[in-house]
MIVEXTI-538608 format. One record per residue (C-alpha): x, y, z. Coordinates in steps of 0.5 Angstrom, whole numbers, always signed. Each point is the difference from the previous one (the first is absolute). Example, Ala and Ser with C-alpha at 12.3 -4.5 7.8 and 13.67 -1.06 7.14 Angstrom:
2
+25_-9_+16
+2_+7_-2
% end
This chain:
496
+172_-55_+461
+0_+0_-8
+3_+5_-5
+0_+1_-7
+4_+6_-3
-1_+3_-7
+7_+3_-3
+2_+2_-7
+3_-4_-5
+5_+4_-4
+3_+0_-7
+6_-3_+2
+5_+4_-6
+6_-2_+0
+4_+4_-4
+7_-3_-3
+5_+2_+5
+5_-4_-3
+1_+4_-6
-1_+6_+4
+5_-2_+5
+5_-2_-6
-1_+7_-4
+2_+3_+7
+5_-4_+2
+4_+1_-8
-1_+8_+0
+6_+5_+1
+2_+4_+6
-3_+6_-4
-7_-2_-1
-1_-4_+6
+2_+6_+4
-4_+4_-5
-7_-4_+2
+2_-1_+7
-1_+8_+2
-8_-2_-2
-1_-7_+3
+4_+0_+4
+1_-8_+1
-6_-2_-1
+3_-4_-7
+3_-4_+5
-7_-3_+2
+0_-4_-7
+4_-4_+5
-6_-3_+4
-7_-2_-1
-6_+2_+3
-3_-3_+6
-8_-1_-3
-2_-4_+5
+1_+6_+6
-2_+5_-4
-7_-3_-3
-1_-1_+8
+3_+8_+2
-5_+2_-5
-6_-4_+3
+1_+6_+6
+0_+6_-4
-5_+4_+1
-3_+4_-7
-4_+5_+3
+5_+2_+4
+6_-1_-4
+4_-4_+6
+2_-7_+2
-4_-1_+7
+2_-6_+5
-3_-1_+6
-1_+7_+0
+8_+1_-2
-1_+6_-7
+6_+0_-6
+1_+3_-5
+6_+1_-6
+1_+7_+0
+3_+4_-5
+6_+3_+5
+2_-8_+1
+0_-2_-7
+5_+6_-2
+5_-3_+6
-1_-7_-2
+2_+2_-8
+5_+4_+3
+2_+4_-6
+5_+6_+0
-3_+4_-5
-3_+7_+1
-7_+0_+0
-4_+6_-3
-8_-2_+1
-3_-7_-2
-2_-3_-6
-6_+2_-4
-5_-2_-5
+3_+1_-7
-7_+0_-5
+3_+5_-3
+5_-4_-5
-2_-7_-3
+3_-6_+3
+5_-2_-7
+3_+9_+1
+1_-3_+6
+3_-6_+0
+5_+3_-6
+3_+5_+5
+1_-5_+5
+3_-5_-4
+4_+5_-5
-4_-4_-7
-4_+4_-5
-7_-1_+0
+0_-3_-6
+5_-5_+3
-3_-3_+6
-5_-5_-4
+7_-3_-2
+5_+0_+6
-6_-1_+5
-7_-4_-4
-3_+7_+3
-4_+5_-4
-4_+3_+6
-5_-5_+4
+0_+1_+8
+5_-6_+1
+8_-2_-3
+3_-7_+0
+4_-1_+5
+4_-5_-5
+1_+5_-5
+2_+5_+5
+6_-4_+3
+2_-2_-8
+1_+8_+0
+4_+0_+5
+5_-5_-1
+0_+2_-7
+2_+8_+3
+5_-4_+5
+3_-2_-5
+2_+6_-4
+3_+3_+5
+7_+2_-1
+4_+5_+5
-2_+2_+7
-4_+5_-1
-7_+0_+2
-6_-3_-5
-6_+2_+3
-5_-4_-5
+2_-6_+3
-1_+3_+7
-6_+2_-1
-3_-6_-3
+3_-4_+6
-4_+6_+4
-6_-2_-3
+1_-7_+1
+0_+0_+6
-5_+5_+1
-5_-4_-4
+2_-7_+4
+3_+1_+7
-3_+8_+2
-8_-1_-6
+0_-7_-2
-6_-1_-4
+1_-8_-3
+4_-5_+0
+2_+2_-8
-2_+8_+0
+1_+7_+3
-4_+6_+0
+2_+4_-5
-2_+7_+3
+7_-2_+5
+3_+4_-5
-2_+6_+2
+0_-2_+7
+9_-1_-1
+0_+5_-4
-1_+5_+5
+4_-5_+5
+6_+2_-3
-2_+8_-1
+0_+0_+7
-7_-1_+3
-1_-5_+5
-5_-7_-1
-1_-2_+8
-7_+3_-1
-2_-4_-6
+3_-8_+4
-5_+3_+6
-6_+1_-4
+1_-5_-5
+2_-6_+6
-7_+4_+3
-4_-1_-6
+2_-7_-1
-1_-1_+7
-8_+2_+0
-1_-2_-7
+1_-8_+2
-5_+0_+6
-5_+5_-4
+0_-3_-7
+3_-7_-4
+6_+3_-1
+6_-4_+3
+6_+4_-3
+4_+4_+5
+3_+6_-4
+5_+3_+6
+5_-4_+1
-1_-7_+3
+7_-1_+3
+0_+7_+3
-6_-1_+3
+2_-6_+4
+7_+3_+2
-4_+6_+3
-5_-4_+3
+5_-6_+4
+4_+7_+2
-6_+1_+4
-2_-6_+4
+5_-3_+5
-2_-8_-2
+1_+1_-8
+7_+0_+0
+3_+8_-2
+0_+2_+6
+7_+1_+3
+4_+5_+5
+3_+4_-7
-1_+3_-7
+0_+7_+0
+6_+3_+4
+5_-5_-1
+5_+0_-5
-2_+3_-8
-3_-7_-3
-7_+2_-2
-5_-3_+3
-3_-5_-5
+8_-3_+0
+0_+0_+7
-8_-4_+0
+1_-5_-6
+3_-5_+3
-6_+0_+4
-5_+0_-5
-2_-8_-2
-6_-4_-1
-2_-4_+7
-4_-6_-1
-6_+1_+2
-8_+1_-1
-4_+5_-1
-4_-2_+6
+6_-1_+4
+1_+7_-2
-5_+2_+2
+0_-3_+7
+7_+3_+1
-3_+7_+0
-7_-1_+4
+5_-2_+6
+4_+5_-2
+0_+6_+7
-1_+7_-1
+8_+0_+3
+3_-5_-5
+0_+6_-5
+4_+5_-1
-3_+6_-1
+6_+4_-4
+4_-5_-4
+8_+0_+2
+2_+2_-6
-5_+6_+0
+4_+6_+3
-6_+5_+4
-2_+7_-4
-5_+4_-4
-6_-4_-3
-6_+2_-5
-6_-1_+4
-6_+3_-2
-2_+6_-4
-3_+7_+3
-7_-2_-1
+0_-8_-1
+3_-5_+5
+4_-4_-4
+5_+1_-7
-1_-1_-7
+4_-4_-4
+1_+0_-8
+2_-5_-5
+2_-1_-7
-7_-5_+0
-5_+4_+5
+0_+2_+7
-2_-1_+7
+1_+3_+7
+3_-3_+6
-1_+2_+8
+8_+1_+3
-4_+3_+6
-2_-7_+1
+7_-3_+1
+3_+6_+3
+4_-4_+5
+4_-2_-6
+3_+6_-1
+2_+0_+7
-6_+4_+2
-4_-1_+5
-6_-3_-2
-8_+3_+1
-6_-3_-2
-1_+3_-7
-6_+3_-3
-5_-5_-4
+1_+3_-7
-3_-2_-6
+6_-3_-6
-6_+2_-7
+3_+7_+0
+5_-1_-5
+0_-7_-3
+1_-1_-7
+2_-4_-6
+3_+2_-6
-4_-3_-5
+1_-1_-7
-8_+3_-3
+1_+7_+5
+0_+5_-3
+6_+4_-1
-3_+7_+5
-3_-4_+5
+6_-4_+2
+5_+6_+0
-6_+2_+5
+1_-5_+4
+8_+0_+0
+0_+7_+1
-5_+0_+6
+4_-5_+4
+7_+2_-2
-3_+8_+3
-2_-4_+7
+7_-4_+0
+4_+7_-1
-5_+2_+7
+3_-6_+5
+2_+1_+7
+7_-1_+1
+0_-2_+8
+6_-2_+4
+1_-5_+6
-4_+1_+6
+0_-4_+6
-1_+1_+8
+6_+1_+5
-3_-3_+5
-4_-6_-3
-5_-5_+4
+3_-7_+0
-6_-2_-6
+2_+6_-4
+7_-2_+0
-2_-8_-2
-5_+2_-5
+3_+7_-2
-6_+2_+0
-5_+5_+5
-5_-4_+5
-6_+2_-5
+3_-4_-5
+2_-5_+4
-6_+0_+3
-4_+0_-6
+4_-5_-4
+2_-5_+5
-1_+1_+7
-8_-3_-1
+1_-4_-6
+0_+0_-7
-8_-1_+0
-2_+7_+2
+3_+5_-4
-2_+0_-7
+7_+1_-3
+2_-7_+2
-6_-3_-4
+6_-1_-5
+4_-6_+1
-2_-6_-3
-7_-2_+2
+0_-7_+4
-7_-4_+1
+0_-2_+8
-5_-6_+1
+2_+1_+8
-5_+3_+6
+1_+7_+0
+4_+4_+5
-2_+5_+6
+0_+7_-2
+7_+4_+0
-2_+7_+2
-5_+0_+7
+0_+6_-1
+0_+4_-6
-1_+7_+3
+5_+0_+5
+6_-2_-5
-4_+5_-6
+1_+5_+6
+7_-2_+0
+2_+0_-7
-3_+7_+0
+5_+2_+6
+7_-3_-4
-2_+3_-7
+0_+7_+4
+5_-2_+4
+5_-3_-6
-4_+8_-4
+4_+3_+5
+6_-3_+0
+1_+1_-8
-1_+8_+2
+5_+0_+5
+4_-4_-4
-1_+6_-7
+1_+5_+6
+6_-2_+2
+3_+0_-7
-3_+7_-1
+3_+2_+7
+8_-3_-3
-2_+4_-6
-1_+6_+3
+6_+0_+3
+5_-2_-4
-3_+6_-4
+1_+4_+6
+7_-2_+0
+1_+1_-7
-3_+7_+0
+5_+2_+7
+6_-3_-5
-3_+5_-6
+0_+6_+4
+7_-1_+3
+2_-1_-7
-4_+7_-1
+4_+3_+5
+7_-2_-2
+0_+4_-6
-3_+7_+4
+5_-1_+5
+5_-1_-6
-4_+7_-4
+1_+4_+7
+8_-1_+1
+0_+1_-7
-3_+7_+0
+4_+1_+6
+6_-1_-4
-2_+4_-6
-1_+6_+5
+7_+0_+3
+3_+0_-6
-4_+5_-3
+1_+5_+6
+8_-2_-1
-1_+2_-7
-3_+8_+1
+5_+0_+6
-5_+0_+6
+2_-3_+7
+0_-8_+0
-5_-3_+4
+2_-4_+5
% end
């Protein structure tokens, strides 16, 4: 039996780590500190390189229509909840990061940096294109670095490393270049919103772009996107019985010394994840604590994300179980709805129409949280999924659901093999029984949440009224009181 397999080639851009980790390793206290509250440790990532072998062989499994990776049946998918544990910044958010088309890119890169306009030609060799020289950046912050005098925070230095780690490590674009609308995206960074939205649709939109089109660039963060994919498979290297509970190192501490380029194959990759079992995977990754998630908007089964450089949509629903919820056989939705790029010859109202359309859906996004069975089947322990899922997924192969048409296409010169379902009929009917089944467990479930409600609000409710009554039993002995003195006062008899 012979097999071929098609897969992507990447642009492999290797940023220059060397100096980035150099620059980290020379600032103060102060502005490390400073940067760290908004990344985290991801500077510390400039200490590795990407595995480009194992992602271009990842990649050959992910699904574009569906916005997943999908092996042997097995879906995946990065999620904006995982990423922002993964960072693990301590900031306080308020919101996501939006497009900013309102103020041109030099206003921009000028605030961020604290030079005038009128200088940024001469300190950067920047006079408003899309792209900043990542050689001139890192002239401008060891020129900052070393005219700083006291121990009292610079944040021009901070903020251009910020940006050089947005536009390298987190966005990078080339090997000698950054998106210069980065800008806006660290600006409103350090004002308080969060950017974990704009790495999902980013890494997303490169995900889909290197399979729909000849670009080869993967914008959202490589290293990251490896990081979160070995945490998921037990072969690949991340998995380990720790991460999240145990001790206060973050996250990517604890994984770095973990992450390394293996030597092998793309192919072998490849032959790796096709002999993976569905139970090799862990659904929820360790370092992953279970609680709320985004999963769908009101009225369209999936979630809308927005970029500095366009939007796309993502299905959570899809891969609920690694939120620690148990998964259900999704709705099939299409992803149309809102994808768009930023484009250059748009015009101004018709792009701010397209932002503001997905930016009205975001702010309607059903926050759900984990939900899983108490008394759950063998099955649907091992594959923290109902019997449906496993049914349609798994239990037949991958050949009779059309949502597992998306793993990479091998051409098979063998003799065919006999049917897997003898009777369809029959296993519908059965499919239909667990959905109304695992329907009414969901109802018990929400109706024993309501009934705890209800009763700690009766219980609230007793505790109201004796304290209502406490004050009226006070009131009556005080009138008592008044009207003793009062008949001793005219000289009538005492009341006993």
């Amino acid at each position: 039996m012979a097999h071929s397999f098609s897969y992507p080639r990447l642009d492999r851009l290797t940023p220059p780590l060397e100096e980035i980790a150099r620059i980290w390793t020379a600032l103060r206290p102060i502005d490390c500190h400073y940067i760290a509250v908004f990344v985290g440790d991801v500077p510390f990532l400039a200490t590795r390189r990407v595995d480009w072998n194992f992602l271009e062989a990842a990649i050959a499994f992910w699904n574009p229509s569906r916005a997943v990776f999908n092996i042997q049946g097995t879906k995946l998918a990065p999620t904006i909840e995982e990423y922002r544990t993964l960072i693990g910044r301590t900031a306080v958010v308020h919101g996501i990061v939006e497009p900013n088309f309102d103020t041109t890119r030099p206003t921009l890169v000028s605030r961020l940096l604290g030079v005038p306009t009128t200088r940024l030609n001469a300190e950067l060799a920047y006079s408003g294109s899309t792209e900043i020289a990542i050689e001139k950046l890192l002239l401008f912050i060891e020129s900052r670095a070393h005219r700083v005098q006291g121990d009292f925070l610079r944040k021009d230095l901070c903020h251009a490393v910020l940006l050089l780690i947005f536009g390298t490590l987190l966005f990078p674009r080339s090997h000698s270049l950054i998106d210069a609308p980065l800008a806006s995206v660290v600006l409103q960074v350090v004002g308080g919103r969060g950017y974990e939205v704009v790495l999902v649709a980013e890494t997303v939109r490169s995900l889909d772009r290197v399979l729909r089109t000849r670009d080869r660039r993967m914008r959202g963060s490589p290293i990251l996107l490896q990081i979160w994919f070995q945490s998921h498979a037990n072969p690949l290297g991340l998995v380990r019985p720790v991460m999240y509970f145990n001790g206060p190192e973050s996250i990517i501490s604890r994984l770095l010394s973990l992450v390394r380029v293996e030597e092998r194959k793309i192919s072998e990759w490849i032959k790796i994840f096709r002999e993976i079992p569905p139970r090799g995977f862990k659904w929820r990754a360790a370092w992953m604590p279970p609680g709320p998630a985004a999963i769908r908007c009101p009225d369209f089964n999936g979630v809308p994300l927005v970029s500095h450089a366009g939007s796309t949509t993502y299905f959570p629903a899809r891969v609920m179980r690694q939120f620690g919820i148990l998964q259900t056989v999704p709705e099939d939705t299409t992803r149309a709805k809102f994808e768009h790029t930023w484009r250059e010859d748009q015009t101004f109202g018709e792009r701010q129409r397209d932002i503001e359309r997905v930016l009205d859906a975001w702010r309607t996004v059903v926050i759900e949280r984990s939900y899983f069975l108490e008394h759950p089947t063998l099955e649907e322990q091992d594959f923290q999924a109902t019997e449906e899922y496993v049914l349609c997924f798994y239990r037949w192969g991958p050949t009779t659901h059309e949502d597992s048409t998306d793993s990479p296409q091998a051409e098979d010169n063998g003799p065919t093999g006999a049917s897997l379902t003898p009777n369809v009929a029959i296993q519908a009917e059965l499919a239909n029984i667990r959905v109304e089944r695992d329907h009414l467990r969901r109802e018990v479930a929400e109706k024993d949440e309501q009934l705890v409600d209800q009763r700690q609000l009766q219980r609230e409710l007793a505790q109201a009224r004796a304290e209502l009554q406490r004050p009226e039993q006070e009131l009556a002995r005080a009138n008592v009181a008044l009207e003793r003195f009062r008949k001793r006062a005219r000289g009538g008899p005492r009341t006993p």
